[in-house]
C-alpha positions as CSV (number, residue, x, y, z in Angstrom):
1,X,-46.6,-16.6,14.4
2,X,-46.5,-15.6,18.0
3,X,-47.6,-12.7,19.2
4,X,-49.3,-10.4,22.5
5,X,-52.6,-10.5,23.6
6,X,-54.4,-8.1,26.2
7,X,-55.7,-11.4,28.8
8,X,-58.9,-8.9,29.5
9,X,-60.0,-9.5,26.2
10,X,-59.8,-13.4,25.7
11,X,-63.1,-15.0,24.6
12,X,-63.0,-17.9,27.5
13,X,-66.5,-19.7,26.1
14,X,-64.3,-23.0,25.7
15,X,-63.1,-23.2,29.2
16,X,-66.0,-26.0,30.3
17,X,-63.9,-28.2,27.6
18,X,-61.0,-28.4,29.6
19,X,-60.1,-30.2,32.7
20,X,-59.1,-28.1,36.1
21,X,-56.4,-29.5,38.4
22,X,-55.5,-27.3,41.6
23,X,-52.6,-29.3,42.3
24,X,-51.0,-28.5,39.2
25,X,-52.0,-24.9,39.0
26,X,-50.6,-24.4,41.8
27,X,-47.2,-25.4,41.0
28,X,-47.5,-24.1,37.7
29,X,-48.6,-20.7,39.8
30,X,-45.2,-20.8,41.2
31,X,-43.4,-21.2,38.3
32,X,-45.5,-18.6,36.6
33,X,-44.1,-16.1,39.3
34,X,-40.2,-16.8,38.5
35,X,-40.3,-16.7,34.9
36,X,-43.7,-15.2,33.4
37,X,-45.5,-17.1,30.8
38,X,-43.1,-18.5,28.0
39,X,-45.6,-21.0,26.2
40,X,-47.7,-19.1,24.2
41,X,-51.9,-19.1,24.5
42,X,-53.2,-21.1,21.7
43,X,-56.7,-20.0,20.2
44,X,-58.0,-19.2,17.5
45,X,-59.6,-15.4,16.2
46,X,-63.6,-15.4,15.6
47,X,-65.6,-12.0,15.2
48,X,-63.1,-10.0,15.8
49,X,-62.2,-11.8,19.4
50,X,-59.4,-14.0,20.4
51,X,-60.9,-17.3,21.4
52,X,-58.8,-19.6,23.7
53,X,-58.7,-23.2,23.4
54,X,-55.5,-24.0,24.8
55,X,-53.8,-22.2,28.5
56,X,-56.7,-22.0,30.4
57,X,-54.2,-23.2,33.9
58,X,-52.0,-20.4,32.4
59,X,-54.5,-18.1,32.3
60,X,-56.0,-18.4,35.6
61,X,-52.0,-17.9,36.9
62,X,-51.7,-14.9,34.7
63,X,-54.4,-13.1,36.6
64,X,-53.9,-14.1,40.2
65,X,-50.3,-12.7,39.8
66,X,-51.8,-9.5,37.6
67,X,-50.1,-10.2,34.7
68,X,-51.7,-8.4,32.1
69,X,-50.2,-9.8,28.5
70,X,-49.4,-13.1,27.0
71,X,-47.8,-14.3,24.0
72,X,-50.7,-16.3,21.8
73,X,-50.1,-17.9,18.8
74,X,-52.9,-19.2,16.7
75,X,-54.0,-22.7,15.5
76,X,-55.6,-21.8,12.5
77,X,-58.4,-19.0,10.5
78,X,-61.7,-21.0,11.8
79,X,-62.7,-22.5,15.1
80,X,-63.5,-25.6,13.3
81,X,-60.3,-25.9,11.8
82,X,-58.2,-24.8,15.4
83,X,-60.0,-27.2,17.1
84,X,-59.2,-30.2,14.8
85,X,-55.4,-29.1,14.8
86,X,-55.6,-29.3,19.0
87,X,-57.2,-32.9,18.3
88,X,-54.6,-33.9,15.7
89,X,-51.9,-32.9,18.3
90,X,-53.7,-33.6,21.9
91,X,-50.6,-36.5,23.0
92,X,-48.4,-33.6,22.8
93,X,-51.2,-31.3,24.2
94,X,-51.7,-33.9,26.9
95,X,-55.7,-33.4,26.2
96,X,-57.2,-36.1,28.6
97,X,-59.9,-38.2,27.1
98,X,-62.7,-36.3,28.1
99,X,-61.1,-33.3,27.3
100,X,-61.0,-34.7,23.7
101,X,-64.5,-35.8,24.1
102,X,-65.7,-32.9,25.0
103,X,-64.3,-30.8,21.8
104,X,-65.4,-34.1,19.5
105,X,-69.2,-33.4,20.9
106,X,-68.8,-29.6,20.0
107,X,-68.0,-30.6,16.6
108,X,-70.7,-33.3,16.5
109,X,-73.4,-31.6,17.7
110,X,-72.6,-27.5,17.3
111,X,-70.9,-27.7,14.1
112,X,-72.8,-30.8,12.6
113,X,-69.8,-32.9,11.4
114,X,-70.3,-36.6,11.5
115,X,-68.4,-39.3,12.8
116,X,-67.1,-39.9,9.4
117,X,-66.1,-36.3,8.9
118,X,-63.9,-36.5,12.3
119,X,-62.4,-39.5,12.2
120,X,-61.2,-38.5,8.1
121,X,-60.2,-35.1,9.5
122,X,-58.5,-36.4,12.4
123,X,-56.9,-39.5,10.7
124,X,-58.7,-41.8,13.2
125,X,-61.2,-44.1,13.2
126,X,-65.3,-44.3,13.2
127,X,-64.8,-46.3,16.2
128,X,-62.3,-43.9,18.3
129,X,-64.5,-41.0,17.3
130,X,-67.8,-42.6,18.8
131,X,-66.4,-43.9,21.8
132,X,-65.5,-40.2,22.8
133,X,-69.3,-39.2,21.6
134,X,-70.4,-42.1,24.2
135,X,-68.6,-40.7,27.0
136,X,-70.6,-37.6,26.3
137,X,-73.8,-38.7,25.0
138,X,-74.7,-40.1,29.0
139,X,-73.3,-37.0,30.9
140,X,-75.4,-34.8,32.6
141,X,-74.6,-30.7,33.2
142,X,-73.9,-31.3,37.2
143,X,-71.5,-34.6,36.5
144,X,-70.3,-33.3,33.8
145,X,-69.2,-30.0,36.2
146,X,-68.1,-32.3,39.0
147,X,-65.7,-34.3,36.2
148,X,-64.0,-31.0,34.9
149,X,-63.5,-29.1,37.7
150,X,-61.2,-32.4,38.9
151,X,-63.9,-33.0,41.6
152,X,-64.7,-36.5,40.7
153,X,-62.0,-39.0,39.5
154,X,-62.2,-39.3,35.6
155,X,-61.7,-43.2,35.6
156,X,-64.5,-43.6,38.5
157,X,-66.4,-41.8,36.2
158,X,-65.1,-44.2,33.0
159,X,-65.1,-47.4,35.2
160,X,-67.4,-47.4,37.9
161,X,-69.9,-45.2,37.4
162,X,-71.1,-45.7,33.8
163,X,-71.1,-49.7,34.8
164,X,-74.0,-48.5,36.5
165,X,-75.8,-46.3,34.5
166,X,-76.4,-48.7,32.2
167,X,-78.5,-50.8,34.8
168,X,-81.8,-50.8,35.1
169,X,-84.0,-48.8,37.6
170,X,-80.8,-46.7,37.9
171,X,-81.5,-42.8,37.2
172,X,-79.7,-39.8,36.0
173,X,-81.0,-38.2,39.2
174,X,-79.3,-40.9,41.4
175,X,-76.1,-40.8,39.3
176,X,-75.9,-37.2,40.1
177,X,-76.8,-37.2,43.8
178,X,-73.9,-39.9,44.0
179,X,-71.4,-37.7,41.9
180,X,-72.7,-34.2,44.3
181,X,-72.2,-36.5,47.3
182,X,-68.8,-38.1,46.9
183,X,-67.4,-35.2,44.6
184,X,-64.1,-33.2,46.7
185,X,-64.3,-35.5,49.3
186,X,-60.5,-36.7,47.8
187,X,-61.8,-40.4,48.1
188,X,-59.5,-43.2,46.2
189,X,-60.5,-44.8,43.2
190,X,-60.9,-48.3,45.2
191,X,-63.3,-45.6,47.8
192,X,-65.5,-44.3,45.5
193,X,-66.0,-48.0,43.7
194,X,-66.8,-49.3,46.8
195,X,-69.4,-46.8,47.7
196,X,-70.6,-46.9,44.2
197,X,-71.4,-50.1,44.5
198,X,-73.3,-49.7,48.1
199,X,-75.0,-46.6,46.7
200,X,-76.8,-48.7,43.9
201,X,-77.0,-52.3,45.0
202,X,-77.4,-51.7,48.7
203,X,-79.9,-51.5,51.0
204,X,-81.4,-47.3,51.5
205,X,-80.1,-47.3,54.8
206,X,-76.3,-47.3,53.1
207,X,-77.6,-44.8,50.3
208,X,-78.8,-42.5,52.7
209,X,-75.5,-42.2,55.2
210,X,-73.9,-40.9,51.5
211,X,-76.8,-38.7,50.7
212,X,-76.0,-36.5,54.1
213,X,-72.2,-37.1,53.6
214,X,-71.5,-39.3,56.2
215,X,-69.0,-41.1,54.4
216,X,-67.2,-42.4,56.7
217,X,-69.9,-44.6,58.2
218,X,-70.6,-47.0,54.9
219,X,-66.8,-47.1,54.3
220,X,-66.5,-48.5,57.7
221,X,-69.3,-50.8,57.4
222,X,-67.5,-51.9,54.0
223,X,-63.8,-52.4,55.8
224,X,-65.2,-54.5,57.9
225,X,-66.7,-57.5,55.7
226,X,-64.1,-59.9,55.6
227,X,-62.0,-59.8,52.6
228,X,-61.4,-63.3,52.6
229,X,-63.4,-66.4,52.8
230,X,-62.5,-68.2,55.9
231,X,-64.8,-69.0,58.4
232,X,-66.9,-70.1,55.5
233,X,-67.6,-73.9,54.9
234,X,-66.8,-75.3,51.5
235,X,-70.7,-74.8,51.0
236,X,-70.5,-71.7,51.3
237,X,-67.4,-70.9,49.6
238,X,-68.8,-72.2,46.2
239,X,-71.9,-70.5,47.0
240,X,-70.1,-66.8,47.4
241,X,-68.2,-67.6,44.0
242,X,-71.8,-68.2,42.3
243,X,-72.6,-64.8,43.3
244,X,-69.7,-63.3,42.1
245,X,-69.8,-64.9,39.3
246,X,-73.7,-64.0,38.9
247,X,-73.3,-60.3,39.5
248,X,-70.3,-60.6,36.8
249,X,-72.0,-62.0,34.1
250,X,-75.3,-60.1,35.2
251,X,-73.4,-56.7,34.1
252,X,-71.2,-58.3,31.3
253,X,-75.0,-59.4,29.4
254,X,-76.5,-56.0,29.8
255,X,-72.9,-54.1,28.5
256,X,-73.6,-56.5,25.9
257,X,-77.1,-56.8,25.0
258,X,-77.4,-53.3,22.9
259,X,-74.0,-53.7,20.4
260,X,-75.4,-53.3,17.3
261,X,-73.4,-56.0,16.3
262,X,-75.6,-58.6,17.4
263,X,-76.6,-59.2,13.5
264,X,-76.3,-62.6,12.4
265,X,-79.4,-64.9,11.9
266,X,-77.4,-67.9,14.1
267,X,-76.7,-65.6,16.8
268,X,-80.6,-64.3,16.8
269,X,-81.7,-67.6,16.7
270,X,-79.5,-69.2,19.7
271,X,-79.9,-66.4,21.8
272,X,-84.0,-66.3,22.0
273,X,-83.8,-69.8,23.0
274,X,-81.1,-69.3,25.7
275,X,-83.0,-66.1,26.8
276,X,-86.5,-67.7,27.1
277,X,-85.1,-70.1,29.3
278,X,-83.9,-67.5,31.3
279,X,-86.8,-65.3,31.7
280,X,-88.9,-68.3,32.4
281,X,-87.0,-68.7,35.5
282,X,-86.1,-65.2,36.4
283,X,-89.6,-64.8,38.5
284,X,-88.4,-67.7,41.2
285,X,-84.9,-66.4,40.6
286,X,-85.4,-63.6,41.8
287,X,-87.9,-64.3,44.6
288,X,-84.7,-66.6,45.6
289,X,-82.2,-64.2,45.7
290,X,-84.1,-61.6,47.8
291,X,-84.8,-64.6,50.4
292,X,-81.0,-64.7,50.7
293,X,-80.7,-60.9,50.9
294,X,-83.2,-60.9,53.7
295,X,-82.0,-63.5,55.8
296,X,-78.3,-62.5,55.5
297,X,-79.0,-59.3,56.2
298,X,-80.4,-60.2,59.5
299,X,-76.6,-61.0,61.2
């Protein structure tokens, strides 16, 4: 049943779960302007306040052109329950995934429900339900603001970034210094992978040109390493696909390494016999690599 609502008096407390896009609101602005709001606020009512959960862009619109009313209509009698309805229809809602994540994490962590709870109220699975807990579970407050304000690309975020948050020596602090630094700069997804990748595996001199902003400098310097291998000798050739394949693998092993589905006895058994064998030559490995590092960074 649809009805009015005063916008004053909307409880906005779930606004951080929802994604901004100026683009859109701005054309959505305009079409606010010709024909006033016509698809109702969804929300839900909670000590004696009207709680919105879905229309935040229409909201927003509302009050910039001083519109005062709006129909609302509500998803159900508890916030637990309106919240699972928005999951159950978020395709037609076009909730992003984070946006979905972020409402699965209220219900995980404020409300208590497990992952078995969800994914039976939500007629998904264990699996679909943790996935959207992951994406949370590594996000801090500042990347998480960057990511919903549309500041940072989500799939940088998904792709690229959490790649390297699960390496070694990498901290939350330098994740967040790289999302402040390249966040509204309206860098491509190729951009921001390849700075992502200079930021954390290049030398400090590359790390600090992002760090004061100068963006332009270390996308240069990237443009201009030949994209293809000629010049090379067929040496060297076979040597540059090592690396690749190297760094590949590298990241593939450590996505790897934690699944708890690493279980069997045969697997255990294998892989501590293939792993001692590589940590007993990771110490001249390494030693190796940085000799090559050094010297080619010398040209």
């Amino acid at each position: 049943m649809t009805r009015e609502v005063e916008l004053a008096q909307l409880d906005l407390r779930y606004e951080g779960h929802r994604m901004k896009n100026a683009g859109l609101e701005e054309r959505l602005l305009g079409s606010l302007a010709q024909r006033g709001i016509q698809e109702p606020l969804e929300g839900v009512e909670a000590q004696e306040k009207v709680v919105l959960l879905n229309g935040f862009k229409r909201y927003r619109c509302a009050l910039k052109l001083q519109i005062r009313r709006a129909p609302y209509t509500s998803l159900g009698p508890d916030e637990v329950g309106a919240i699972m309805k928005l999951l159950r229809v978020s395709n037609q809602k076009a909730l992003s995934i984070l946006e979905q994540a972020a409402f699965i994490d209220e219900l995980n962590t404020a409300r208590l429900l497990s992952v078995a709870e969800i994914a039976t109220e939500l007629a998904r699975s264990k699996s679909w339900v943790s996935m959207r807990l992951g994406l949370m579970a590594g996000m801090s407050a500042p990347v998480r603001e960057q990511l919903f304000n549309g500041a940072f690309p989500v799939y940088s975020y998904m792709y690229t970034l959490r790649q390297f948050m699960r390496m070694d020596g990498v901290t939350g602090e330098q994740v967040e210094q790289f999302v402040r630094a390249v966040s509204g700069k309206k860098l491509s997804v190729r951009e921001v992978e390849q700075l992502a990748h200079g930021f954390f595996r290049g030398p400090e001199s590359f790390r600090q040109e992002i760090l004061k902003g100068n963006l332009a400098v270390p996308l240069q310097q990237i443009r201009e390493v030949p994209q293809s291998p000629d010049g090379c000798s067929q040496f060297e050739r076979v040597l540059l696909g090592d690396l690749e394949l190297t760094q590949k693998y590298m990241q593939r092993v450590m996505g790897k390494s934690q699944d708890p589905r690493l279980q069997s006895r045969a697997f255990h058994a294998q892989s501590n016999l293939l792993t001692a064998g590589i940590l007993s030559r990771t110490s001249a490995f390494i030693q190796t690599v940085r000799k090559l590092h050094d010297r080619t960074g010398q040209t």
